[in-house]
MMTF fields as JSON, N, C-alpha, C and O atoms, coordinates in Angstrom:
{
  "mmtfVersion": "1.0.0",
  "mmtfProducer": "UNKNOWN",
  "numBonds": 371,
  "numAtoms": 372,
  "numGroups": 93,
  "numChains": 1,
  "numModels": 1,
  "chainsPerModel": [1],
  "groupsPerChain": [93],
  "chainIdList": ["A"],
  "bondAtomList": [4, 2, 8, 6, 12, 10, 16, 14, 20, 18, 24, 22, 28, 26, 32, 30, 36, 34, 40, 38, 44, 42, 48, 46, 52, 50, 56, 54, 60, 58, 64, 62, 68, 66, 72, 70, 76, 74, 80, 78, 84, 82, 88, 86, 92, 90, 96, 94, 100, 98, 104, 102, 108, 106, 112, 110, 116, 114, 120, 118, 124, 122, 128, 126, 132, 130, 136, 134, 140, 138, 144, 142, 148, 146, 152, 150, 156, 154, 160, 158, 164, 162, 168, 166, 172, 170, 176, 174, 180, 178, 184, 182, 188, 186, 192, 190, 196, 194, 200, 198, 204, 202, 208, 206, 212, 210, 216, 214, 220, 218, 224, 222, 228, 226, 232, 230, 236, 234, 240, 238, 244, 242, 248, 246, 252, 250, 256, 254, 260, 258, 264, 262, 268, 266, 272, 270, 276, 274, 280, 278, 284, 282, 288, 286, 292, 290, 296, 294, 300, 298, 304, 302, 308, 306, 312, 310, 316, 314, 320, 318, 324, 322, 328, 326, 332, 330, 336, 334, 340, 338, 344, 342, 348, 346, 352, 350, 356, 354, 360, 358, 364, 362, 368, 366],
  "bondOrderList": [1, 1, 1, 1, 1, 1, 1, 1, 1, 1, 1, 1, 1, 1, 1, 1, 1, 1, 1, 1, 1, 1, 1, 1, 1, 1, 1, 1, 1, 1, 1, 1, 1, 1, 1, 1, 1, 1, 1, 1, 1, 1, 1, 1, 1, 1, 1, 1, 1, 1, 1, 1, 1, 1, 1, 1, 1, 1, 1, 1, 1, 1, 1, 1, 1, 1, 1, 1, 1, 1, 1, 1, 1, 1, 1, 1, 1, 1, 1, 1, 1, 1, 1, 1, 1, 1, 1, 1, 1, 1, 1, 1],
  "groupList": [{"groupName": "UNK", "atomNameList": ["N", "CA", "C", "O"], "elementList": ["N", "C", "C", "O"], "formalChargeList": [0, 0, 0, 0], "bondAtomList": [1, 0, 2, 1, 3, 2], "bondOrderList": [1, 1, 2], "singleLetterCode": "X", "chemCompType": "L-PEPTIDE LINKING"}],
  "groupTypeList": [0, 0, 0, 0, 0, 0, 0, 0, 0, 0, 0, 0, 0, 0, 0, 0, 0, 0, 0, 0, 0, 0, 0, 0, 0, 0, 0, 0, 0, 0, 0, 0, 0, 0, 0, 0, 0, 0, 0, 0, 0, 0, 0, 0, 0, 0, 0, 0, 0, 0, 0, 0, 0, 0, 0, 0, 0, 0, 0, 0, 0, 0, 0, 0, 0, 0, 0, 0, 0, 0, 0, 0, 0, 0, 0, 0, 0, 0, 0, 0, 0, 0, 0, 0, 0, 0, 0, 0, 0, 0, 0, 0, 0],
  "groupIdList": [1, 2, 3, 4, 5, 6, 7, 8, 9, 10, 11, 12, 13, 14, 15, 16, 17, 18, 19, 20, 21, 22, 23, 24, 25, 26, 27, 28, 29, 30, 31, 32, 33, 34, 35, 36, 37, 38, 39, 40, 41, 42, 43, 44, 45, 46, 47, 48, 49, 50, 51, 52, 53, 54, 55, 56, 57, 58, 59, 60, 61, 62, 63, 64, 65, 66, 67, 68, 69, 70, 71, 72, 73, 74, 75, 76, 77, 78, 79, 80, 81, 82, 83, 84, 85, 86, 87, 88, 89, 90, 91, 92, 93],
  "secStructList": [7, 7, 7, 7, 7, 7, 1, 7, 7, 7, 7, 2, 2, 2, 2, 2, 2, 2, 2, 2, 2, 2, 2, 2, 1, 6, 6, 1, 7, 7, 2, 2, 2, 2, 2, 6, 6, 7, 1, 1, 7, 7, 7, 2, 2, 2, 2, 2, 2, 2, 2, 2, 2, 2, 2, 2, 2, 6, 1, 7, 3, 3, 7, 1, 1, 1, 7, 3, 3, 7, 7, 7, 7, 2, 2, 2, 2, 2, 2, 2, 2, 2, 7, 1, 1, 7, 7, 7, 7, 7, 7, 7, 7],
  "xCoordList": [104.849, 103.54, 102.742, 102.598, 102.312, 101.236, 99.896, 98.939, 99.75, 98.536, 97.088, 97.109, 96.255, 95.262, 94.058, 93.951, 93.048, 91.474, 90.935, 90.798, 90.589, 89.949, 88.501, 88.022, 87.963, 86.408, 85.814, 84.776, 86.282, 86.328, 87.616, 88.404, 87.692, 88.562, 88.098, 86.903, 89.247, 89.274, 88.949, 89.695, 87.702, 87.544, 88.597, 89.018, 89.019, 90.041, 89.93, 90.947, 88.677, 87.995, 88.923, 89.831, 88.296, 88.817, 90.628, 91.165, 91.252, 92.514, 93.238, 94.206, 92.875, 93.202, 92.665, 93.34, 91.375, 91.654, 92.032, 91.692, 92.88, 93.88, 95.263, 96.228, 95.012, 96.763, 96.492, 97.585, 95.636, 95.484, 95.65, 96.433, 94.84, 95.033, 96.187, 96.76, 96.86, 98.391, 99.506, 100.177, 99.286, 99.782, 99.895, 100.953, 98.691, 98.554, 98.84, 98.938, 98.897, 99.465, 100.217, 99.869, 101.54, 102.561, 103.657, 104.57, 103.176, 104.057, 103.247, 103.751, 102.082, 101.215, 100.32, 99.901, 100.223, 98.841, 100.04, 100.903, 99.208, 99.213, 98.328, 97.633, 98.481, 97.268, 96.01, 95.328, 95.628, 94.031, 94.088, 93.09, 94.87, 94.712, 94.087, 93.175, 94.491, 94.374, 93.135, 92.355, 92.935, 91.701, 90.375, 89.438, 90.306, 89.372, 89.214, 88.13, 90.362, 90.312, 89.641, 89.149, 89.442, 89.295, 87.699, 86.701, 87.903, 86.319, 85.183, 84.078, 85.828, 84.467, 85.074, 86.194, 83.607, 84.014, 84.306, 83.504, 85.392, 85.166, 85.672, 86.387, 85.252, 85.667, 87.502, 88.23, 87.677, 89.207, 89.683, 90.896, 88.789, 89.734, 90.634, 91.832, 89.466, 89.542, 90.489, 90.841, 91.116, 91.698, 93.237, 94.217, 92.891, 94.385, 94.965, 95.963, 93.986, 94.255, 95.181, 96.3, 94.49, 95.115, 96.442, 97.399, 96.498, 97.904, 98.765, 99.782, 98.657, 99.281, 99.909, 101.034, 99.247, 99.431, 100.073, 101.088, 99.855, 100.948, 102.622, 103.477, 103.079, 103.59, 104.913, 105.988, 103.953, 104.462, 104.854, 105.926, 104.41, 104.525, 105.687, 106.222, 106.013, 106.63, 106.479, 107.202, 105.081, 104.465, 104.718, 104.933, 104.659, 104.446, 105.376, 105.265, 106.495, 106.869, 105.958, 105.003, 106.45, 105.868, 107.682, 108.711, 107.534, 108.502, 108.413, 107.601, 109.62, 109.552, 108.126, 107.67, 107.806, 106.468, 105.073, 104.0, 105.475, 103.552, 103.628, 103.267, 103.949, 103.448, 103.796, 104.912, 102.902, 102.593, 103.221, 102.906, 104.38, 104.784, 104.541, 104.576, 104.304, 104.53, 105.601, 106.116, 106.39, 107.888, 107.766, 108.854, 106.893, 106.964, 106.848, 106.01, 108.227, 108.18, 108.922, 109.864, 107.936, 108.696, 109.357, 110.535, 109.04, 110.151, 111.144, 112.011, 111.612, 112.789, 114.055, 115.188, 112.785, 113.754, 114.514, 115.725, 113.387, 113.854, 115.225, 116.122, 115.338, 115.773, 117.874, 119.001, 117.194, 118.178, 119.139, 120.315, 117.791, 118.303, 118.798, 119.569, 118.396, 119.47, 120.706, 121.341, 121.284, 122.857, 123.508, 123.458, 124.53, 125.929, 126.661, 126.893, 126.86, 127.805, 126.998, 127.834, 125.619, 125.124, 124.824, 124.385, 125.021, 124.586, 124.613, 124.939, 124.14, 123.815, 125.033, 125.564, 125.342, 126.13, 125.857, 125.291, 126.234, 125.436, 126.701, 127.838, 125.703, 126.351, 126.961, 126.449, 128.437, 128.967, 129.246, 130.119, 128.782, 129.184, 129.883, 130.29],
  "yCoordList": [114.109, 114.618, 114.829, 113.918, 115.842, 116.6, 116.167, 116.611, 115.436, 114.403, 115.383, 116.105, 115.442, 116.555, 116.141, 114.929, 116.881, 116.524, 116.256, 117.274, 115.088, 115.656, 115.23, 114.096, 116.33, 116.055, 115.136, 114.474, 115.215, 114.522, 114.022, 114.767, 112.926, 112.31, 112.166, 112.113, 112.099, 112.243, 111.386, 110.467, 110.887, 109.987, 109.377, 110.274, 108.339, 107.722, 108.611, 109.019, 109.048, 109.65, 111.363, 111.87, 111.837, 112.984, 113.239, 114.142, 112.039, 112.327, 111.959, 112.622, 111.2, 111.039, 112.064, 112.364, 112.891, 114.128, 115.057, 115.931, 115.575, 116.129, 115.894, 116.616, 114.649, 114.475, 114.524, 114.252, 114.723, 114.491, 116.097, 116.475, 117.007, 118.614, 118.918, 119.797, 118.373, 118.866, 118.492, 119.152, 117.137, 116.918, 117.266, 117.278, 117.583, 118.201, 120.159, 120.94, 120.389, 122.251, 122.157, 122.882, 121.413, 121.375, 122.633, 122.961, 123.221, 124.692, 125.91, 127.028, 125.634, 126.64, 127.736, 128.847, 126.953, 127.278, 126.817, 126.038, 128.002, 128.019, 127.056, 126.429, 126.963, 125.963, 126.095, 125.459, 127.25, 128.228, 127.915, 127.355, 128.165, 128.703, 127.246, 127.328, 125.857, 124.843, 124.393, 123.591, 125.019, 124.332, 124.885, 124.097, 126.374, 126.709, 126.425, 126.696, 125.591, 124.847, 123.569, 122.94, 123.014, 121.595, 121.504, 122.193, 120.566, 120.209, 119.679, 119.354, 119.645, 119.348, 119.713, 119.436, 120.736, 121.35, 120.489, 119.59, 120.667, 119.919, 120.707, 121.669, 120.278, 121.603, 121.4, 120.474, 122.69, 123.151, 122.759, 122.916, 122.004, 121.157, 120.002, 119.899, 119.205, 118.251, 117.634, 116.455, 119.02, 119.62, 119.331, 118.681, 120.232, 120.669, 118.555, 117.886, 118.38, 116.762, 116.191, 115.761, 116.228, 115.74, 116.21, 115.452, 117.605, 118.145, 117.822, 117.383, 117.919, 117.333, 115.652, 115.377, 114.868, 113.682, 113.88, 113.194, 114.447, 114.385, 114.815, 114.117, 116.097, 116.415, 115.247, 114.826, 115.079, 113.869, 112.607, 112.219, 111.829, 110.987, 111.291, 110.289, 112.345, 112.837, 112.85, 112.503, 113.46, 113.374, 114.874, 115.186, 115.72, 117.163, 117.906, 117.6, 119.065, 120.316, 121.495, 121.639, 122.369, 123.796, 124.413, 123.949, 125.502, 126.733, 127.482, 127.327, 128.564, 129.727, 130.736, 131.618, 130.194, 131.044, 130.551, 131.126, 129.409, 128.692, 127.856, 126.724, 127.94, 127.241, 125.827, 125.624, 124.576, 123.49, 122.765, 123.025, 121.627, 121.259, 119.531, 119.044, 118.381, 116.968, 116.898, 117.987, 115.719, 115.772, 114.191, 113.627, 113.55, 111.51, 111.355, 111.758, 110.464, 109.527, 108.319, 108.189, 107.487, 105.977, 105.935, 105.81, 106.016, 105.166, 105.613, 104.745, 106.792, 107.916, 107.038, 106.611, 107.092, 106.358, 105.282, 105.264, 104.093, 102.695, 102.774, 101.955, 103.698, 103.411, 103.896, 103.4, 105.064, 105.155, 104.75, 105.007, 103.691, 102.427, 101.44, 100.587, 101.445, 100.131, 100.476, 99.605, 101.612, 102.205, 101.913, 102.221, 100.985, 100.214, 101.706, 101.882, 102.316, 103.739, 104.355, 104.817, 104.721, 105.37, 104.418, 103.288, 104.79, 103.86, 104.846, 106.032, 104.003, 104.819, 104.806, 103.806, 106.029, 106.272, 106.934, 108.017, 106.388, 106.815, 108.552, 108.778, 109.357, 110.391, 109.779, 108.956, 110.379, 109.755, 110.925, 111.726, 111.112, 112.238, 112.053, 113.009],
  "zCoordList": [118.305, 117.948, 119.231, 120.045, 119.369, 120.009, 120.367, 119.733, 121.214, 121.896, 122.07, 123.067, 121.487, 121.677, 122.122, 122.307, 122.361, 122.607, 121.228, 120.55, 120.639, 118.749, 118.67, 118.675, 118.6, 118.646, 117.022, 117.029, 116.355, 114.948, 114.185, 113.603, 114.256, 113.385, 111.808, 111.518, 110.71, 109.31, 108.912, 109.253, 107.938, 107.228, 106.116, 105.386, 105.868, 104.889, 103.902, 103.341, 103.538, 101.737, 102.086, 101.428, 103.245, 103.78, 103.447, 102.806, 104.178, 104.024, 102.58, 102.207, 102.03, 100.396, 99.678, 98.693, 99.895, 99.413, 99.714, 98.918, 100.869, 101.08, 100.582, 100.33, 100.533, 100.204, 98.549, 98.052, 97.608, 96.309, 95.974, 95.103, 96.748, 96.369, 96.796, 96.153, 97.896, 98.16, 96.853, 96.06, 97.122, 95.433, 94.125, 93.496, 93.656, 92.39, 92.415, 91.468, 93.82, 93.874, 94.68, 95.611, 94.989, 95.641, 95.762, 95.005, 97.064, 97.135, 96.478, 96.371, 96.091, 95.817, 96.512, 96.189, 97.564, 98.887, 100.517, 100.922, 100.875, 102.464, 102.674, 101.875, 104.585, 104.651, 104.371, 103.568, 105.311, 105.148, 103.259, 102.807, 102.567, 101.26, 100.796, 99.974, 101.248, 100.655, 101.356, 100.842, 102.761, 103.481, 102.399, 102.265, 101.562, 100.885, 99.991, 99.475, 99.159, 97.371, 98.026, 97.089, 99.024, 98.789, 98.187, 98.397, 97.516, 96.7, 97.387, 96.953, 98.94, 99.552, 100.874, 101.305, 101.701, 102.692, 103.912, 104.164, 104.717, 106.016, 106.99, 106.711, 108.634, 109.667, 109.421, 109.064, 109.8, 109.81, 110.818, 110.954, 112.061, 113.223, 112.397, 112.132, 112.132, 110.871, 110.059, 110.117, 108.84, 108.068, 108.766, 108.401, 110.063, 110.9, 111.138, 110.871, 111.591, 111.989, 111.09, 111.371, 109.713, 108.599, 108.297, 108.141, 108.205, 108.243, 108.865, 108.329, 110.054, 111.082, 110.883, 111.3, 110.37, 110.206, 108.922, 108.805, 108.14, 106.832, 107.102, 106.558, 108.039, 108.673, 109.166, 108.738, 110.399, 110.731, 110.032, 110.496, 109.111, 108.701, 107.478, 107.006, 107.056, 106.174, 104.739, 103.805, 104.858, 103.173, 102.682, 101.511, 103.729, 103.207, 104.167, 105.354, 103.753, 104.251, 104.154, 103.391, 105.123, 105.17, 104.879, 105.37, 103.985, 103.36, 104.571, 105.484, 104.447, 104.855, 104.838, 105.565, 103.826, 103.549, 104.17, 104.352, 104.389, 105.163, 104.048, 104.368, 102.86, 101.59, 101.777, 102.256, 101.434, 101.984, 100.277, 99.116, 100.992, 99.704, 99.448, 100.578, 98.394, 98.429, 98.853, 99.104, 99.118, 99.508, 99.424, 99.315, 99.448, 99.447, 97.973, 97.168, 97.823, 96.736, 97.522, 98.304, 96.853, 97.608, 96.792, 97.126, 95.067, 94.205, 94.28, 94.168, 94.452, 94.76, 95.658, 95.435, 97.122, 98.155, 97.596, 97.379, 97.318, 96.787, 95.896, 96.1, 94.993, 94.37, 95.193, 95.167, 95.748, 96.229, 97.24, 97.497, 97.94, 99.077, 98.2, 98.64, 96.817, 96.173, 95.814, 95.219, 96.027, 95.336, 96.144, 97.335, 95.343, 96.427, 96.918, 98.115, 96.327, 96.442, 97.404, 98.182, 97.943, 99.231, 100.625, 100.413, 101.876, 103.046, 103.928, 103.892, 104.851, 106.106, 107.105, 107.588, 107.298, 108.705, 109.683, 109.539, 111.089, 112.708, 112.833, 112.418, 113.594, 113.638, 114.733, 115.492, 114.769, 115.911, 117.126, 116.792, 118.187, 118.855, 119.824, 120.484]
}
């Protein structure tokens, strides 16, 4: 991740409602498209911050298209870290 100048950091309220409109229109909206649904305006530096941190953390993909998708389920994982039949193997090169 990309170390920047950030003149405003995201309030907690800020980023849970980002991640709540990404959620509920998953793969619906570009970013711009989702920065203008949100129910309460905030600067698009801001916005980008948040994205960025969803990104990273691995809550959300971007498509071929820009279109911004959910992609985190913990229970998903869990469940699939408990299956004797799947494990982890090191790529070996």
């Amino acid at each position: 991740m990309e170390i920047k100048k950030i003149l405003h950091y995201p309030r907690l309220d800020s980023v849970l409602m980002v991640e709540k409109l990404i959620f509920e229109t998953s793969g619906a909206y570009t970013k711009k498209q989702l920065w203008e649904k949100l129910p309460k305006k905030m600067m698009y530096q801001t916005f980008n911050v948040i994205i960025n941190y969803l990104l990273y953390s691995g809550k959300i993909a971007v498509d071929s298209e820009g279109k911004i998708a959910w992609i985190w389920e913990p229970e998903g994982v869990e469940r699939y870290l408990k299956r004797k039949d799947l494990f982890w193997r090191k790529n070996e090169k």
